[in-house]
HTML snippet that shows the backbone in 3Dmol.js (N, CA, C, O; Angstrom):
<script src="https://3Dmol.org/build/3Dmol-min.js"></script>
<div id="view" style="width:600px;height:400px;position:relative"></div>
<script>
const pdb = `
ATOM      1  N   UNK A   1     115.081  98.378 108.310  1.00  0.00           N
ATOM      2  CA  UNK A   1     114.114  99.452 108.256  1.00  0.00           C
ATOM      3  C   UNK A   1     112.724  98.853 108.354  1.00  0.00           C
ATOM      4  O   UNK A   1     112.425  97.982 107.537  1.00  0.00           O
ATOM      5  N   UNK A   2     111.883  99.215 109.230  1.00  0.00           N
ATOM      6  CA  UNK A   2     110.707  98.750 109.525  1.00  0.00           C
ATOM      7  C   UNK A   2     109.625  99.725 109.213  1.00  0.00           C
ATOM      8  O   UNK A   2     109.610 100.873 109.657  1.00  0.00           O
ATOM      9  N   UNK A   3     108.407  99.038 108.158  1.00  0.00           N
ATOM     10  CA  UNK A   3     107.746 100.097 107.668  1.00  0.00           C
ATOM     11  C   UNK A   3     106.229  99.448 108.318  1.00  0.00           C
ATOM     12  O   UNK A   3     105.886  98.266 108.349  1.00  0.00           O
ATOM     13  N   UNK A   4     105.185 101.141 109.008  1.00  0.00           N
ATOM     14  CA  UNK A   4     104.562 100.083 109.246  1.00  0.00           C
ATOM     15  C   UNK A   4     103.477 100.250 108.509  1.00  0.00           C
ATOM     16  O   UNK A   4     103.679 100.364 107.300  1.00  0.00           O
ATOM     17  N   UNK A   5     101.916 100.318 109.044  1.00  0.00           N
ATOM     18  CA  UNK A   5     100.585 100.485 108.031  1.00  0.00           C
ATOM     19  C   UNK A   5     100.678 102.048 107.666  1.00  0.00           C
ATOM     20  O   UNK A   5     100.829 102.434 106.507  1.00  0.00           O
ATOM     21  N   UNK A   6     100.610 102.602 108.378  1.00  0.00           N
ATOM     22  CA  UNK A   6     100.932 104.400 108.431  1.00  0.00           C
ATOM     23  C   UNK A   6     101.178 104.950 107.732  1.00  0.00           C
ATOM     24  O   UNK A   6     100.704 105.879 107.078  1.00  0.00           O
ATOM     25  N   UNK A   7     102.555 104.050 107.824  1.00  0.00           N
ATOM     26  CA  UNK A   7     103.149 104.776 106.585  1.00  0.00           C
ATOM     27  C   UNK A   7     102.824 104.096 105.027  1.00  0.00           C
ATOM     28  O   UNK A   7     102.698 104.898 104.101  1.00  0.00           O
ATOM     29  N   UNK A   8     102.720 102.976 104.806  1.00  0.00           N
ATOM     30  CA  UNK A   8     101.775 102.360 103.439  1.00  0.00           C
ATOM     31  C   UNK A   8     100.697 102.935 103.106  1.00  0.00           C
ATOM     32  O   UNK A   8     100.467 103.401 101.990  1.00  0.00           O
ATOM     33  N   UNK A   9      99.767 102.945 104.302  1.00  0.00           N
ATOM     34  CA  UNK A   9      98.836 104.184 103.912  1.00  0.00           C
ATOM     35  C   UNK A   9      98.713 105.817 103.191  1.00  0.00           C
ATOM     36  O   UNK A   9      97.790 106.188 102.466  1.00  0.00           O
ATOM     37  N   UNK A  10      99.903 106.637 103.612  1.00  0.00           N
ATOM     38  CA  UNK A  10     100.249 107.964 103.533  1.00  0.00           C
ATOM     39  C   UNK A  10     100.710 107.592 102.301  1.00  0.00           C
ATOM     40  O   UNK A  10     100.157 108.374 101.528  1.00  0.00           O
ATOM     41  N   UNK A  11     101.579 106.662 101.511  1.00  0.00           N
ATOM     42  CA  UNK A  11     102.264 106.598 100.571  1.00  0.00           C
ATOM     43  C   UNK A  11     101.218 106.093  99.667  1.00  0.00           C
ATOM     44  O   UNK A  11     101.390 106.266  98.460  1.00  0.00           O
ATOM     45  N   UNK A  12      99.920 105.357 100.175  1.00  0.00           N
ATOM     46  CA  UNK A  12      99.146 104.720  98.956  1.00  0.00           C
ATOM     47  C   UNK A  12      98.026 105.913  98.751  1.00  0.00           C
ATOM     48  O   UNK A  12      97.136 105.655  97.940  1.00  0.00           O
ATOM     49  N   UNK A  13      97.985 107.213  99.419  1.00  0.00           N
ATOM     50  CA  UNK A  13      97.291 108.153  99.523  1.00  0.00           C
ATOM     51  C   UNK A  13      97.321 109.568  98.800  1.00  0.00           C
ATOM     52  O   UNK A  13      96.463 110.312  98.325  1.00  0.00           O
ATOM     53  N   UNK A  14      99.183 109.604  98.980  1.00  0.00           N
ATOM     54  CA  UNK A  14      99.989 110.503  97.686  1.00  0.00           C
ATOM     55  C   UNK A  14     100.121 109.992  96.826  1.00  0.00           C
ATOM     56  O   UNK A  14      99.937 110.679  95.821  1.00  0.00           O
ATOM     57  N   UNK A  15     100.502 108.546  96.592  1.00  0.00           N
ATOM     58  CA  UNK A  15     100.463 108.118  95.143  1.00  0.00           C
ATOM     59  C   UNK A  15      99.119 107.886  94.193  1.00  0.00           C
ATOM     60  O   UNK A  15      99.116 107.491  93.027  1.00  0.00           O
ATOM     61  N   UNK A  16      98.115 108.198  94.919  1.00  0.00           N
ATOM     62  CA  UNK A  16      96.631 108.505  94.243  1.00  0.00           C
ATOM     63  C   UNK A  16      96.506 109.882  94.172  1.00  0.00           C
ATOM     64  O   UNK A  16      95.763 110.257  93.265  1.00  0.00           O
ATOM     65  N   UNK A  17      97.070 110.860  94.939  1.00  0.00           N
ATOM     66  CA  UNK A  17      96.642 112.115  94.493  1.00  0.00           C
ATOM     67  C   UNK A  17      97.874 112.408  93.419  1.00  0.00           C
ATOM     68  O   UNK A  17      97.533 112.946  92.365  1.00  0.00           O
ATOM     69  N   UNK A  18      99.094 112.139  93.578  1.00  0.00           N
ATOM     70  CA  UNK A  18     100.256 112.312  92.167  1.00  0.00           C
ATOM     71  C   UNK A  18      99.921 112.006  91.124  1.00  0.00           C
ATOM     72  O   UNK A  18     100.199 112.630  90.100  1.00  0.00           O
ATOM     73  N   UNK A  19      98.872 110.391  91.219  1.00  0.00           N
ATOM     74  CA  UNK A  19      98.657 110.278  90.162  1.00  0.00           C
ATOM     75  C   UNK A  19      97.463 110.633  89.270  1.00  0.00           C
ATOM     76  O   UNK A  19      97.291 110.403  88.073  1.00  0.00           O
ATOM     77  N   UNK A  20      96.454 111.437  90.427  1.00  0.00           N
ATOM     78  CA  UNK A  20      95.131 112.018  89.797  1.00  0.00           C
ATOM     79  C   UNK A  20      95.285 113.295  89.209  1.00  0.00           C
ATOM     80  O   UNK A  20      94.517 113.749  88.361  1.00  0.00           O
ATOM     81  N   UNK A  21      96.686 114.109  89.847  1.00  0.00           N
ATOM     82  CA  UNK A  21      96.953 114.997  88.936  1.00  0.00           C
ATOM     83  C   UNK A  21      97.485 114.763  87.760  1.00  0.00           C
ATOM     84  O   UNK A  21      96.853 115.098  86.759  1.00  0.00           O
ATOM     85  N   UNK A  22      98.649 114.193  87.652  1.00  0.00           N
ATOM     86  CA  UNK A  22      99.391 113.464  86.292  1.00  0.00           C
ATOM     87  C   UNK A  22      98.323 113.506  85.682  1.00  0.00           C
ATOM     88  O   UNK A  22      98.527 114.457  84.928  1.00  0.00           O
ATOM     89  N   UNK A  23      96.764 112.951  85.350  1.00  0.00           N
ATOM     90  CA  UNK A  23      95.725 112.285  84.681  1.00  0.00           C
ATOM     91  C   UNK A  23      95.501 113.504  84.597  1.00  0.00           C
ATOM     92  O   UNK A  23      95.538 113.925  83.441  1.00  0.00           O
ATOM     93  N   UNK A  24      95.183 114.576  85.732  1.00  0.00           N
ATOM     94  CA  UNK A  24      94.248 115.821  85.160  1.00  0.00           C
ATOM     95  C   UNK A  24      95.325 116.498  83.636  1.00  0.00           C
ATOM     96  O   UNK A  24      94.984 116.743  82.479  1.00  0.00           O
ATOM     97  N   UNK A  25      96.396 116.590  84.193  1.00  0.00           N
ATOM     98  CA  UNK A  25      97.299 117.436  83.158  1.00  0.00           C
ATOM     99  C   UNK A  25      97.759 116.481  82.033  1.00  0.00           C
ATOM    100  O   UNK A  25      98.570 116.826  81.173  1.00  0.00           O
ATOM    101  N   UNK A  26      97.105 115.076  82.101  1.00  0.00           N
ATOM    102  CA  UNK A  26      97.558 114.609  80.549  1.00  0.00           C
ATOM    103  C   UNK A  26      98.746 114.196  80.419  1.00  0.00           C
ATOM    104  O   UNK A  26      99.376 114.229  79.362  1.00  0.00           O
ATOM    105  N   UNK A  27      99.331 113.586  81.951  1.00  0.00           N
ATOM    106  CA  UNK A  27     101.116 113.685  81.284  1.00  0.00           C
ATOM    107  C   UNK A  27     101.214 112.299  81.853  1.00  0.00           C
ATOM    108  O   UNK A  27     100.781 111.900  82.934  1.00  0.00           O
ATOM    109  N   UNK A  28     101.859 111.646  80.932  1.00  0.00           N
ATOM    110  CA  UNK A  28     102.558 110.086  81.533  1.00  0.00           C
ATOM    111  C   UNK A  28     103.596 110.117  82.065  1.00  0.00           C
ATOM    112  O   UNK A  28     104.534 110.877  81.822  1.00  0.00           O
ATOM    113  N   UNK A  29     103.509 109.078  83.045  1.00  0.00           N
ATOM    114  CA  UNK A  29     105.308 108.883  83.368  1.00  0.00           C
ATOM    115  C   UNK A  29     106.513 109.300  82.437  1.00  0.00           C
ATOM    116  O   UNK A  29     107.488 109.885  82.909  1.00  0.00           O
ATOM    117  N   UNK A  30     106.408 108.959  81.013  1.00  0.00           N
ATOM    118  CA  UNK A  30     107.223 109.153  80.295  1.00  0.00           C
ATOM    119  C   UNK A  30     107.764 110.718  79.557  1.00  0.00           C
ATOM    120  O   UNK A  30     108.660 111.156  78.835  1.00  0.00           O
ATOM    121  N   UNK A  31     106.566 111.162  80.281  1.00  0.00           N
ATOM    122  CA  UNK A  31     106.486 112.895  80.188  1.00  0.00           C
ATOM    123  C   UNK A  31     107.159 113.276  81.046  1.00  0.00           C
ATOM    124  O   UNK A  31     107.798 114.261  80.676  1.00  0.00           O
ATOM    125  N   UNK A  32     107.378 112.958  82.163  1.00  0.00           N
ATOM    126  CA  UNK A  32     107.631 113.445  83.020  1.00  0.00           C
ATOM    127  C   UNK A  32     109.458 113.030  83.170  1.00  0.00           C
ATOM    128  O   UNK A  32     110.335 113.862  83.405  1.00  0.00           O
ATOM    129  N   UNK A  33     109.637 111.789  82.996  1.00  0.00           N
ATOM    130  CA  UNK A  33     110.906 111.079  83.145  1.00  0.00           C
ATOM    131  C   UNK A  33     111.688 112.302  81.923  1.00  0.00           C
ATOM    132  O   UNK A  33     112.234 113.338  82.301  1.00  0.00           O
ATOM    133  N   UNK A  34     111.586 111.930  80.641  1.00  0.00           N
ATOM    134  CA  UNK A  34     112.069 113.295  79.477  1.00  0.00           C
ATOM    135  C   UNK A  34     112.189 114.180  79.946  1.00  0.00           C
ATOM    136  O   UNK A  34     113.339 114.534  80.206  1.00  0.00           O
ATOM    137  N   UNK A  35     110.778 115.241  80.407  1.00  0.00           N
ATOM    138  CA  UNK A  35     111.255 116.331  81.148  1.00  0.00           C
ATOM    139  C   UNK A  35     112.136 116.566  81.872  1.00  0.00           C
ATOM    140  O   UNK A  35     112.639 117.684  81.766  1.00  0.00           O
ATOM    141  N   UNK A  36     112.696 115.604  82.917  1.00  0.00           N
ATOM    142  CA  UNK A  36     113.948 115.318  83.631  1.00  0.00           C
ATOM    143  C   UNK A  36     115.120 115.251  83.397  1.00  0.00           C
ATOM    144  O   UNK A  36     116.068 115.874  83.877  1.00  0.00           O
ATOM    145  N   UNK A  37     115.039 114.084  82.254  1.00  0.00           N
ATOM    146  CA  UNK A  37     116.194 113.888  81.636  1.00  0.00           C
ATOM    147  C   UNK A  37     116.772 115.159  80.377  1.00  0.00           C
ATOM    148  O   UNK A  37     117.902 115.513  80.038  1.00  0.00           O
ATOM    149  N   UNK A  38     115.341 115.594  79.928  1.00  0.00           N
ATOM    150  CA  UNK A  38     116.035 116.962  79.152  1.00  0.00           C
ATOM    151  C   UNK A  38     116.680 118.152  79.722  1.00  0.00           C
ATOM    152  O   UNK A  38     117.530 118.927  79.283  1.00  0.00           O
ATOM    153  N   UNK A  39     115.849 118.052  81.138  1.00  0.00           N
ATOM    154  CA  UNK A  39     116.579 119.055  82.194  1.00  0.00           C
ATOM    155  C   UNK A  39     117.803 118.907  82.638  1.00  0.00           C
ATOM    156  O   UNK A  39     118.455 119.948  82.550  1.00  0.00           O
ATOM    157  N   UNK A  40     118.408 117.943  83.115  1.00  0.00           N
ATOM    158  CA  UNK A  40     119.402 117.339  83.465  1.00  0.00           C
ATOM    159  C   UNK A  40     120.482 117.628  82.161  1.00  0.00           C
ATOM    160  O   UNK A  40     121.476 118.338  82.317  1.00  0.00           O
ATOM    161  N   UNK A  41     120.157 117.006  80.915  1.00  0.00           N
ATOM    162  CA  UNK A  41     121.104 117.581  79.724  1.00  0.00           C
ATOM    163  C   UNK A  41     121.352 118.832  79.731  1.00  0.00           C
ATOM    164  O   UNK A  41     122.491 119.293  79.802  1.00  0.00           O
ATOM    165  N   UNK A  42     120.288 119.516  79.657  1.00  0.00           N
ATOM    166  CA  UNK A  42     120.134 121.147  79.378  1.00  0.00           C
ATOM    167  C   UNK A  42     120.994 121.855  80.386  1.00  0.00           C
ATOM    168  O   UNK A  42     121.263 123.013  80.066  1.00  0.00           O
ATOM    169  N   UNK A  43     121.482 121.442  81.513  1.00  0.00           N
ATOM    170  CA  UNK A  43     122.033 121.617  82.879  1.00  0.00           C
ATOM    171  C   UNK A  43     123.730 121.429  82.489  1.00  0.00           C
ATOM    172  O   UNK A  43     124.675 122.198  82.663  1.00  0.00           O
ATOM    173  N   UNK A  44     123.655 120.058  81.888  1.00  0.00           N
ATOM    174  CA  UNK A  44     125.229 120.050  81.850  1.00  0.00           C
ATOM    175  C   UNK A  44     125.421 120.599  80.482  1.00  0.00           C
ATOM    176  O   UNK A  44     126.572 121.003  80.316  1.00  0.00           O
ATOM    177  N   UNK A  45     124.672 120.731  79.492  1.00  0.00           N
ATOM    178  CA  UNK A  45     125.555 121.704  78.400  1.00  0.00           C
ATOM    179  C   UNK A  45     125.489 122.906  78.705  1.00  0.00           C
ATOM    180  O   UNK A  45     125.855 123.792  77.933  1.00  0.00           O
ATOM    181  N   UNK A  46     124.848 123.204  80.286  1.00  0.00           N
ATOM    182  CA  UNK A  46     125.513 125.405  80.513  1.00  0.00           C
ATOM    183  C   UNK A  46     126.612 124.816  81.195  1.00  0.00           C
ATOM    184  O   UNK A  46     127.692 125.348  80.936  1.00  0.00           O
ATOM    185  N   UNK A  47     126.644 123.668  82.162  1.00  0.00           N
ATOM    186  CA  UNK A  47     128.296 123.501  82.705  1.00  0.00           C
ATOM    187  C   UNK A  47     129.138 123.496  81.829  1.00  0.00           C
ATOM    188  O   UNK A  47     130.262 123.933  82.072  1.00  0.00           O
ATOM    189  N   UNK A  48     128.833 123.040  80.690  1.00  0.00           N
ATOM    190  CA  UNK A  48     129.951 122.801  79.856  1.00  0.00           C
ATOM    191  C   UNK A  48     130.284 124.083  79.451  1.00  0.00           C
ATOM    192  O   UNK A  48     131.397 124.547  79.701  1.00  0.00           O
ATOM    193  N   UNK A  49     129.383 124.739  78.815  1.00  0.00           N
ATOM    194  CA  UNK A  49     129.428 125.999  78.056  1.00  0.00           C
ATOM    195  C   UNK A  49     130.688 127.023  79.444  1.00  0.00           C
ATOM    196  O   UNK A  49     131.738 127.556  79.083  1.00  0.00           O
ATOM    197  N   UNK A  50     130.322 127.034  80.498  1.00  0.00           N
ATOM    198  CA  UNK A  50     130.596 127.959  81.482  1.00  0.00           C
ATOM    199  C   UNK A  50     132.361 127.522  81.844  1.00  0.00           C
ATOM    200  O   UNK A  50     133.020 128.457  82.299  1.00  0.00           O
ATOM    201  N   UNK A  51     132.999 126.356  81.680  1.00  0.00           N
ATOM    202  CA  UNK A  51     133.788 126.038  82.273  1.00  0.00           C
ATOM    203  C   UNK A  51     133.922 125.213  83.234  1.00  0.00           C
ATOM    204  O   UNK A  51     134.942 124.559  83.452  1.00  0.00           O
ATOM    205  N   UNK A  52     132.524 125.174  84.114  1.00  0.00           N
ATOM    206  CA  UNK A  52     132.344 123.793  85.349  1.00  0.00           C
ATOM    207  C   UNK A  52     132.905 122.598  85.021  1.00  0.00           C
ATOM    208  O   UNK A  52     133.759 122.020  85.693  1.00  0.00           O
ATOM    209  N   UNK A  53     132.419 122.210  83.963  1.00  0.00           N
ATOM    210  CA  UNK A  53     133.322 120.749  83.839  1.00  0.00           C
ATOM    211  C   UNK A  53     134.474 120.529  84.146  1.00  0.00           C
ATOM    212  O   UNK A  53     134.772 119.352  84.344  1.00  0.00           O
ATOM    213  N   UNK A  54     135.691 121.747  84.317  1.00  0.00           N
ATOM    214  CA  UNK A  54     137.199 121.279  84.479  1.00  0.00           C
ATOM    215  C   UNK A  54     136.720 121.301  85.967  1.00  0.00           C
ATOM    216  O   UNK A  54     137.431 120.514  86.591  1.00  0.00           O
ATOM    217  N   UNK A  55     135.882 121.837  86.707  1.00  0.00           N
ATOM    218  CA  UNK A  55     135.890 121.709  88.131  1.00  0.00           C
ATOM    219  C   UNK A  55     135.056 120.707  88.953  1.00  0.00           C
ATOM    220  O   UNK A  55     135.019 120.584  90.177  1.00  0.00           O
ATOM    221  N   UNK A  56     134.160 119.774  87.666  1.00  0.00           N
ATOM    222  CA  UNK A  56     133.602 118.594  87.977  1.00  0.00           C
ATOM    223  C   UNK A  56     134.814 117.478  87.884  1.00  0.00           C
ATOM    224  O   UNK A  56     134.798 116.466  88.584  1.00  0.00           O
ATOM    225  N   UNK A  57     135.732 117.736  87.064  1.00  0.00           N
ATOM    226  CA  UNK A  57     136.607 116.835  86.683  1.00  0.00           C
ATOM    227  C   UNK A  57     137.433 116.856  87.599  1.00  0.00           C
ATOM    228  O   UNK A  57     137.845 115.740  87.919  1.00  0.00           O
ATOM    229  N   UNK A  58     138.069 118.193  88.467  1.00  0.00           N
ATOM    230  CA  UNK A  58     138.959 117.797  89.288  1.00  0.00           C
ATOM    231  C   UNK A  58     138.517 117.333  90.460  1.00  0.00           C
ATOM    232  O   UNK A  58     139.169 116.703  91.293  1.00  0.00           O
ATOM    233  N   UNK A  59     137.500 117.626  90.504  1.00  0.00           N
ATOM    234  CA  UNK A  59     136.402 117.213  92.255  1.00  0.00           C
ATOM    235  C   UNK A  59     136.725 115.616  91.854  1.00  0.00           C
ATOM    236  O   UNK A  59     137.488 114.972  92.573  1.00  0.00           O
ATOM    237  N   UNK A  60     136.220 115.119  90.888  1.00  0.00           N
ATOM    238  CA  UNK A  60     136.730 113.816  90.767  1.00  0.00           C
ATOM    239  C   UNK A  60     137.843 112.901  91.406  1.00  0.00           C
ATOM    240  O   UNK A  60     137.976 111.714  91.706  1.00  0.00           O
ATOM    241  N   UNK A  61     138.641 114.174  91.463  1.00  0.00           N
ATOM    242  CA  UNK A  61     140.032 113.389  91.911  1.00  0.00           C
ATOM    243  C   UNK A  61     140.427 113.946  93.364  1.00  0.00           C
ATOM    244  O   UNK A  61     140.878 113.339  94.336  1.00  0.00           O
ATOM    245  N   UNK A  62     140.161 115.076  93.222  1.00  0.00           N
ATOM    246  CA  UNK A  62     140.580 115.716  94.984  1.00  0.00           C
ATOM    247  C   UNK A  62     139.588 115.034  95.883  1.00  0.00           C
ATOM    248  O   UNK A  62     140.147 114.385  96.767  1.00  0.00           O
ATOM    249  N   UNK A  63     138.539 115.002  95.905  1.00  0.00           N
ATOM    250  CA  UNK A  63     137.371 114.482  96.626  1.00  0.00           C
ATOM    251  C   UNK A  63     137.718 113.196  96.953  1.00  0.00           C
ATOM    252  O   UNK A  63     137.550 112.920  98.141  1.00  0.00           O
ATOM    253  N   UNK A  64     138.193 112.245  96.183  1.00  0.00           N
ATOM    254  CA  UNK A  64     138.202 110.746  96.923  1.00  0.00           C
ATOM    255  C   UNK A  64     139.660 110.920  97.611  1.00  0.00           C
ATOM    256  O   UNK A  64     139.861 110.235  98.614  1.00  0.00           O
ATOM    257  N   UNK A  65     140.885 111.937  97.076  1.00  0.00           N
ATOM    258  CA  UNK A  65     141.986 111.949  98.025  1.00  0.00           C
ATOM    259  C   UNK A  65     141.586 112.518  99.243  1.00  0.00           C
ATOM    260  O   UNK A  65     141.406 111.862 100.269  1.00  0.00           O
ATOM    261  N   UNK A  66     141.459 113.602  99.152  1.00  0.00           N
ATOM    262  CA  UNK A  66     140.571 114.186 100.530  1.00  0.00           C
ATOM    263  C   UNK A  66     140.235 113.231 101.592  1.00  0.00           C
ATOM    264  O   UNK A  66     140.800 113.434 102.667  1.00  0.00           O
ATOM    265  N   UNK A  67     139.353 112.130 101.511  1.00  0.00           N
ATOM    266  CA  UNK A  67     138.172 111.659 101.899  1.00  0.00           C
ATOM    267  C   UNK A  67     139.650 110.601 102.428  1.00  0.00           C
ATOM    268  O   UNK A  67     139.900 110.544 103.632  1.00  0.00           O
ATOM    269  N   UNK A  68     140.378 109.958 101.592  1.00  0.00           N
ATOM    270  CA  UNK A  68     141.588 108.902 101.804  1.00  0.00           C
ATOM    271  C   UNK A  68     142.191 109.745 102.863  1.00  0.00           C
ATOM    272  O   UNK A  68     142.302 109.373 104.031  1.00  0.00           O
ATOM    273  N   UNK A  69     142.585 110.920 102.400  1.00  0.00           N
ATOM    274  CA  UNK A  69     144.173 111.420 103.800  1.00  0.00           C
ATOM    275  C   UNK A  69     143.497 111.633 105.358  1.00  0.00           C
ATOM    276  O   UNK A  69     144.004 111.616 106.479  1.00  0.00           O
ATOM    277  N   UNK A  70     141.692 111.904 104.726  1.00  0.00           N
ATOM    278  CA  UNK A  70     140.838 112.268 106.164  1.00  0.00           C
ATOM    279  C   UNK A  70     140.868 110.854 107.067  1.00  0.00           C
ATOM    280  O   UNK A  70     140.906 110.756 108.294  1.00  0.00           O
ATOM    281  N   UNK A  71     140.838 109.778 106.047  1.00  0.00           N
ATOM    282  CA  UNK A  71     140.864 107.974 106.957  1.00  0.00           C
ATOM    283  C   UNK A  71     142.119 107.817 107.550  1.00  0.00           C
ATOM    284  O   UNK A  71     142.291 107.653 108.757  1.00  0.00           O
ATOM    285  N   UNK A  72     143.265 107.882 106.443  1.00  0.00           N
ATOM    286  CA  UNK A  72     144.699 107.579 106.968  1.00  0.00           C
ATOM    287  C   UNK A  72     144.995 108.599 108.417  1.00  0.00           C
ATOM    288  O   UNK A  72     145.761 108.317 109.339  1.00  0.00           O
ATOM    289  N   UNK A  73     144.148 109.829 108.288  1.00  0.00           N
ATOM    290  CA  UNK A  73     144.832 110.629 109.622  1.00  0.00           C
ATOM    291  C   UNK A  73     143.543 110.121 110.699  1.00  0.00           C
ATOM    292  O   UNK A  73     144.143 109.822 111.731  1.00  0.00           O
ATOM    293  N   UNK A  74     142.405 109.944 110.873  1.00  0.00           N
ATOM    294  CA  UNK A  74     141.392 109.368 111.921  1.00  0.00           C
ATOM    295  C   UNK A  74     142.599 107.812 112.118  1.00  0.00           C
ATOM    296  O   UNK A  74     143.024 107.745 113.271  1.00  0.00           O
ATOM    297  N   UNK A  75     143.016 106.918 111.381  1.00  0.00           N
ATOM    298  CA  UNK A  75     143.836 105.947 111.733  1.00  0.00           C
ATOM    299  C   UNK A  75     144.722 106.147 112.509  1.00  0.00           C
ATOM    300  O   UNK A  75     144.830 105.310 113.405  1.00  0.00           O
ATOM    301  N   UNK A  76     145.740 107.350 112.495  1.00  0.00           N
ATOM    302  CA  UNK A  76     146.779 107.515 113.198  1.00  0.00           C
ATOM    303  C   UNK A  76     146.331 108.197 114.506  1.00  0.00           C
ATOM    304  O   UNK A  76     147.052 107.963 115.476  1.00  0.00           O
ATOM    305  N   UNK A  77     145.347 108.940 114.688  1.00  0.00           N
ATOM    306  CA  UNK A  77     144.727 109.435 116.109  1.00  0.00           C
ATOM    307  C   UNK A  77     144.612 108.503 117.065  1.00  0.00           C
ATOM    308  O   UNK A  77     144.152 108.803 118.167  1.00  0.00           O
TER     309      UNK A  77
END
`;
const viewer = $3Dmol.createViewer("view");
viewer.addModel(pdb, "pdb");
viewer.setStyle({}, {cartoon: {color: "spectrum"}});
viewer.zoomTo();
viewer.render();
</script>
């Protein structure tokens, strides 16, 4: 992957305005990371609450067979 000035530029340009807002609103990285991570919790205890989890759990297992019988049959083509 080849990156060139352009794009270092555009990225050193949003990461001064991301971070001049962060400063206006008072919030650190670490505000922000929590917020995430509390969101993310808060997310899987309604999966849990709802029942999703037995259907995260079986995706677990159908999904990588799936993905196996889809190789073994592209092999035999």
């Amino acid at each position: 992957m080849r990156v060139d000035a352009r794009t270092i530029i555009k990225l050193a340009i949003y990461s001064f305005i991301v971070g001049a807002l962060l400063y206006w609103l008072n919030w650190s990285p670490g505000d922000v990371y929590g917020w995430v991570i509390n969101t993310l919790a808060a997310f899987w205890d309604w999966l849990v609450g709802t029942g999703l989890q037995y259907v995260l759990l079986g995706a677990t297992i159908v999904v990588p067979v799936y993905f196996l019988m889809q190789l073994k049959n592209k092999r035999r083509s």
